[in-house]
C-alpha positions in Angstrom: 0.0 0.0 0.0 2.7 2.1 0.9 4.2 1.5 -2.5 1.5 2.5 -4.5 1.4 6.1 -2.5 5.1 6.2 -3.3 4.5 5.5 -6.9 1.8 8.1 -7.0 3.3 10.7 -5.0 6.6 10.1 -7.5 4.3 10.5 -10.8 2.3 13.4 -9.5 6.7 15.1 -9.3 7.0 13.7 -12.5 4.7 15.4 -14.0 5.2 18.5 -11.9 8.5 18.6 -13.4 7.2 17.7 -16.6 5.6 20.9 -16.5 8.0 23.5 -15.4 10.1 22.2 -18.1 8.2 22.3 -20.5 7.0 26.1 -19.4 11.1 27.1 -19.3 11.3 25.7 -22.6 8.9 27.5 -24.3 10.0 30.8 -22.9 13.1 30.2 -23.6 11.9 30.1 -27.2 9.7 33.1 -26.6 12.9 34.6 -25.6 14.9 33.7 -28.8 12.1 34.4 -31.4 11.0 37.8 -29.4 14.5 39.4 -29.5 15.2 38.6 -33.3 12.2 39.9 -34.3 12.3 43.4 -35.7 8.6 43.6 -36.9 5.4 44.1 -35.1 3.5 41.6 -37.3 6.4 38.7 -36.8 5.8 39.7 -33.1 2.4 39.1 -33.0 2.9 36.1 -34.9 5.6 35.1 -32.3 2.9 36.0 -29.4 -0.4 33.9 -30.6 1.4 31.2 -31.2 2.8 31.1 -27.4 -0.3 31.7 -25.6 -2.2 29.3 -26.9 0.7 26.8 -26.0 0.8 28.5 -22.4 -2.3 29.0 -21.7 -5.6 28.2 -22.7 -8.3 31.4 -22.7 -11.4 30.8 -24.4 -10.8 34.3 -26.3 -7.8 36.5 -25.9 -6.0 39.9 -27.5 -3.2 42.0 -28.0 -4.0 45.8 -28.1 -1.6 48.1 -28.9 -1.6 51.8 -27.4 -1.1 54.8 -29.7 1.6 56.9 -28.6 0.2 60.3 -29.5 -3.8 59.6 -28.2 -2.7 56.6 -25.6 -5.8 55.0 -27.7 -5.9 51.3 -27.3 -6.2 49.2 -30.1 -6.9 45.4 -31.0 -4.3 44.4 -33.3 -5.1 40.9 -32.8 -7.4 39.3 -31.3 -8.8 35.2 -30.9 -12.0 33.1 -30.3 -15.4 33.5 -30.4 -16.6 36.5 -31.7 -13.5 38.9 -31.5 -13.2 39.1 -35.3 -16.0 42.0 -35.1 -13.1 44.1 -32.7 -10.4 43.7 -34.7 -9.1 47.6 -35.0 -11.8 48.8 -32.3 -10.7 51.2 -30.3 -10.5 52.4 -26.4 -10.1 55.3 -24.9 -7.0 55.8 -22.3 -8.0 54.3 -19.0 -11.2 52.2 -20.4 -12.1 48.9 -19.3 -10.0 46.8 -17.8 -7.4 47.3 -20.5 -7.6 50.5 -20.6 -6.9 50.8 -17.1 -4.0 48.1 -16.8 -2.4 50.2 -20.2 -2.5 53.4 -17.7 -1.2 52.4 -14.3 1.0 50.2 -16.2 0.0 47.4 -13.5 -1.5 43.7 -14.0 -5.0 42.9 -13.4 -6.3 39.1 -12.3 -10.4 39.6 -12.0 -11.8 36.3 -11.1 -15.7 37.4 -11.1 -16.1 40.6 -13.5 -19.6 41.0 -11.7 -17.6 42.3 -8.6 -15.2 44.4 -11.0 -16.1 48.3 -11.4 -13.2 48.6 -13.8 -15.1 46.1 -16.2 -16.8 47.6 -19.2 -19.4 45.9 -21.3 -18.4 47.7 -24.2 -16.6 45.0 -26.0 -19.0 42.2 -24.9 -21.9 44.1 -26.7 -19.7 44.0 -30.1 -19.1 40.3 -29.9 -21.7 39.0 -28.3 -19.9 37.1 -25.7 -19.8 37.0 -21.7 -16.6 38.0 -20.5 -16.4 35.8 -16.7 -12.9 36.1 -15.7 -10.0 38.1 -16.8 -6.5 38.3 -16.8 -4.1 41.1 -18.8 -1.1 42.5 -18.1 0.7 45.7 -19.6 3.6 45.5 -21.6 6.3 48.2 -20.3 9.9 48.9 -21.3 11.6 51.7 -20.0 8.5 53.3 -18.9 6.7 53.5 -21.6 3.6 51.4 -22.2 2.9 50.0 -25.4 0.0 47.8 -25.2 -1.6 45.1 -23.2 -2.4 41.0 -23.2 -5.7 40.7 -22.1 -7.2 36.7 -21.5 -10.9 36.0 -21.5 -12.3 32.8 -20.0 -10.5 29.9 -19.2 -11.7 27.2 -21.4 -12.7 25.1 -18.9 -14.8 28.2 -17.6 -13.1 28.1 -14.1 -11.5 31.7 -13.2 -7.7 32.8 -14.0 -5.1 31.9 -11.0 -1.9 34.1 -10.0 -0.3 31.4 -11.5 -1.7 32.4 -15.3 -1.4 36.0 -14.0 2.6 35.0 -13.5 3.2 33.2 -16.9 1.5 36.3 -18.5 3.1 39.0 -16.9 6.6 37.3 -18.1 5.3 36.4 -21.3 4.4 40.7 -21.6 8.0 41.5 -20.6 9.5 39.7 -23.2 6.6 40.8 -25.5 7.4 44.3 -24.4 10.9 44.5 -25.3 10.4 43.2 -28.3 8.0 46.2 -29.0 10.3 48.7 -27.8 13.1 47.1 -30.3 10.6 46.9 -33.4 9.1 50.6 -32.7 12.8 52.2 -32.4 13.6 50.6 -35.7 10.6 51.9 -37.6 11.2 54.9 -36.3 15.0 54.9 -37.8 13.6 53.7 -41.1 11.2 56.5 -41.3 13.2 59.2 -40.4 15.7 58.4 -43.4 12.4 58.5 -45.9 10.3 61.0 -44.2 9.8 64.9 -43.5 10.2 65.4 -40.0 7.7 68.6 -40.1 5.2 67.1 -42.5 5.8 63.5 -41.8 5.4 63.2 -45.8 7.7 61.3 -48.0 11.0 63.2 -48.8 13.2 63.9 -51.5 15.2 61.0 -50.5 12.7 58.3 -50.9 11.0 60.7 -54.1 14.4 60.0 -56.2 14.5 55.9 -55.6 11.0 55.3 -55.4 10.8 57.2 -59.1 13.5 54.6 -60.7 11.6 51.7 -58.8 8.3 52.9 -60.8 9.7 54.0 -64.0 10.8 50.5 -64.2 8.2 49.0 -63.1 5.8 51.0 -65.3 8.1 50.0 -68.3 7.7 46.4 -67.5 4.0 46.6 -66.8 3.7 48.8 -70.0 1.5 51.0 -67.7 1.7 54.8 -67.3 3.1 57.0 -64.6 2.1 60.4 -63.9 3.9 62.9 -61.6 2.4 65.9 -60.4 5.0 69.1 -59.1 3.5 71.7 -57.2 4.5 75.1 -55.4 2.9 77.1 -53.1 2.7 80.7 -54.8 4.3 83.6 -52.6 4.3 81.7 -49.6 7.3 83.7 -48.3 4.7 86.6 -47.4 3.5 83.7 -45.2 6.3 83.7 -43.2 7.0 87.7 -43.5 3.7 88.2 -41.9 3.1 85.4 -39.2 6.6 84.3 -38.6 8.1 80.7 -39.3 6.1 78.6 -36.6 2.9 80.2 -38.5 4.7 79.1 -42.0 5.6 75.4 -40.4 2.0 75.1 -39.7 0.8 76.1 -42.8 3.0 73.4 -44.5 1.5 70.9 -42.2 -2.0 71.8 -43.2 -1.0 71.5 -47.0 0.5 68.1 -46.3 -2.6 66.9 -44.4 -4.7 68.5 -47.7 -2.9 66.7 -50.3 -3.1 63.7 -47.5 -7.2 63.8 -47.9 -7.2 64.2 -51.6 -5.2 61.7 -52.9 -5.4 57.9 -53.0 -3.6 55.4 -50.7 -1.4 54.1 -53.6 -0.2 57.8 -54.6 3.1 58.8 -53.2 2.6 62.6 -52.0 6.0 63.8 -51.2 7.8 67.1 -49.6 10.6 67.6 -52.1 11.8 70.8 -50.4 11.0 74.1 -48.9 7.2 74.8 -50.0 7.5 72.2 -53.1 5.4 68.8 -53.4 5.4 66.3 -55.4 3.1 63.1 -55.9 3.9 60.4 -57.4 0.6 58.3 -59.4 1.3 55.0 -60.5 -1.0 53.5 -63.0 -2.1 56.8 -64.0 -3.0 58.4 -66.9 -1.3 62.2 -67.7 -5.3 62.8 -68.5 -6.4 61.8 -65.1 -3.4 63.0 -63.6 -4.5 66.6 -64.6 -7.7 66.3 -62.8 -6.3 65.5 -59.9 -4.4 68.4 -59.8 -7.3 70.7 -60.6 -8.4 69.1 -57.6 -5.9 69.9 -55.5 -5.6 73.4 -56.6 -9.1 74.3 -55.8 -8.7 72.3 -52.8 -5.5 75.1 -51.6 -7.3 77.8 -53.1 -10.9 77.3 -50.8 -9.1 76.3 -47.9 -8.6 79.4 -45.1 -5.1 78.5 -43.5 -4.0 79.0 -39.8 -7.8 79.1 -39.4 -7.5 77.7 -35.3 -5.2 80.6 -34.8 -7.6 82.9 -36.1 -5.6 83.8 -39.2 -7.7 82.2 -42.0 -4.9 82.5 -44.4 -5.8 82.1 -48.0 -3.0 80.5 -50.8 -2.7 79.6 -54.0 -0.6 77.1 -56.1 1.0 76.3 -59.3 0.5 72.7 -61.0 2.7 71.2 -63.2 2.1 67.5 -64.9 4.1 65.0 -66.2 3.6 61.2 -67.4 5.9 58.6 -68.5 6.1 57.1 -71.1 4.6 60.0 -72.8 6.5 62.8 -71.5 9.6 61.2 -70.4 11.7 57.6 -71.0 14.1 58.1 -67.7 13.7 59.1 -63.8 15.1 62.1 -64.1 13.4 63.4 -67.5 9.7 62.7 -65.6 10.4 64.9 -62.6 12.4 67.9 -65.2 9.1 67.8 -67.0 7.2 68.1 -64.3 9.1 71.1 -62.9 9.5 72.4 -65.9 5.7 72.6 -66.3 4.7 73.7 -62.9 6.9 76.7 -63.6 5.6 77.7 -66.8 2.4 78.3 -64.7 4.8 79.6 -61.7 6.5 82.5 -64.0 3.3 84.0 -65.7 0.1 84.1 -63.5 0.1 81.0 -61.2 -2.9 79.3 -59.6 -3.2 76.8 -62.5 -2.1 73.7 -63.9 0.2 72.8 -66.8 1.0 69.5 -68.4 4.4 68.6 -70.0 
């Protein structure tokens, strides 16, 4: 009798030890596949996989916080339901993961019935009953950039400090890979973007041209370019000062932002001179788009939350390949070219090549 407790006692450690090792091993994968990731979509990859291998919630996600609004947002989310959330939104200090994203502390709620810090919000959208909860902000240095949040263990009993552990060290790892993959955007767009406009800049303009002139010439598709310049914006800063003009190129940016489609390329190429960049674009439709845009500067009032209500005009100038020009460099001279035969006689217009 004695041996058979023995022999019970000595499988229950086995498979105690079973399990630690099996834990330690997977995060020591976490660890390895975390910290050579340099994207946020390979990280998420990285993170789905592991909690369904660590833990088993009926319905889980990963929202990430937007630095600028400390908005949360589900950037990936599982089980029942959640694919109706996917890119919803919470406000700083909402819910449960709002909160937990604030104070930058964990959370383990076992009943959410006894939880003030619950909102419904989410439930409402998916049409599921949240019971228990677990989630855990991901901090490096300070800085939060998101949260795990678990729903439901599958075999509806509540989460443990035990899930609320392996969580909170699956976050830190989680976290620092964040921190890595955000600093290395942010180096990759500061070498192709304008820092006031946050546009494209001359830099990416001249290599993303010979990408598309050559992919245009192998497509046999066309390429239009429009080149545009604000006209007299110098009285702009003469009147309101610089930090008035800086603002003013900001609005223009967010203008041609709004009027242009998601493929264009709408670039700062220097000082108060833009140029986008239309692939699979006719010079004809090109041409409307630019009388677009110029009416667009020309009804807009400027500076108008400062009380300014600036009013600007611009001078177009278009340009297509292979019709205007057979090389990078020809397309944007054509463009110029045109934009300042409208620039040197009455501006506020549009000319093509």
């Amino acid at each position: 009798m004695q041996m058979i407790k023995t022999e019970k006692k000595n499988n229950k450690l086995d498979n105690e030890s079973q399990r630690l090792l099996h834990k330690l091993s997977t995060f020591n994968e976490l660890g390895k596949a975390l910290t050579s990731s340099l994207s946020i979509e390979e990280i998420q990859k990285v993170v789905v996989e592991k909690v369904q291998e660590l833990l088993e919630p009926k319905n889980w996600s990963l929202l990430l916080v937007d630095p600028e609004t400390k908005k949360l947002t589900f950037r990936v989310t599982v089980g029942e339901g959640t694919n109706r959330i996917l890119g919803t939104t919470l406000a700083e200090g909402e819910g449960i993961a709002g909160w937990v994203a604030k104070e930058h502390k964990p959370l383990l709620v076992p009943d959410v019935t006894k939880e003030s810090r619950f909102s419904p919000k989410i439930d409402k959208l998916t049409n599921f009953n949240t019971h228990s909860v677990v989630c855990v902000p991901l901090v490096a240095r300070g800085n939060c950039h998101g949260v795990i949040e678990l729903i439901n263990n599958i075999d509806e009993s509540s989460f443990t400090e035990e899930d609320l552990l392996l969580l909170t060290t699956m976050g830190d790892y989680t976290a620092i890979a964040l921190e890595n993959a955000f600093f290395i955007n942010k180096v990759e767009e500061l070498t192709i973007t304008d820092d006031l406009t946050g546009l494209y800049n001359s830099r990416f303009l001249q290599s993303r041209v010979d990408y598309e002139v050559k992919r245009a010439n192998r497509f046999e598709y066309d390429l239009s370019m429009i080149f545009l310049d604000l006209d007299l914006f110098k009285f702009v800063n003469d009147k309101h000062g610089h930090l008035m003009g800086s603002k003013t190129l900001k609005e223009v940016a967010e203008l041609l932002i709004q009027n242009t489609r998601n493929i264009d390329m709408v670039c700062r190429y220097g000082g108060d001179e833009f140029v986008i960049l239309m692939p699979e674009t006719s010079k004809k439709n090109a041409l409307l788009v630019a009388n677009k845009l110029r009416n667009a500067v020309k009804n807009k009032q400027f500076l108008a939350d400062e009380g300014i209500n600036y009013r600007l005009t611009s001078s177009f100038g278009v340009a297509c390949f292979p019709d205007d020009a057979k090389s990078k460099d020809e397309l944007i001279e054509m463009a110029d070219t045109a934009m300042y035969r409208i620039k040197n006689k009455d501006r506020d217009g549009v000319a093509e090549a």
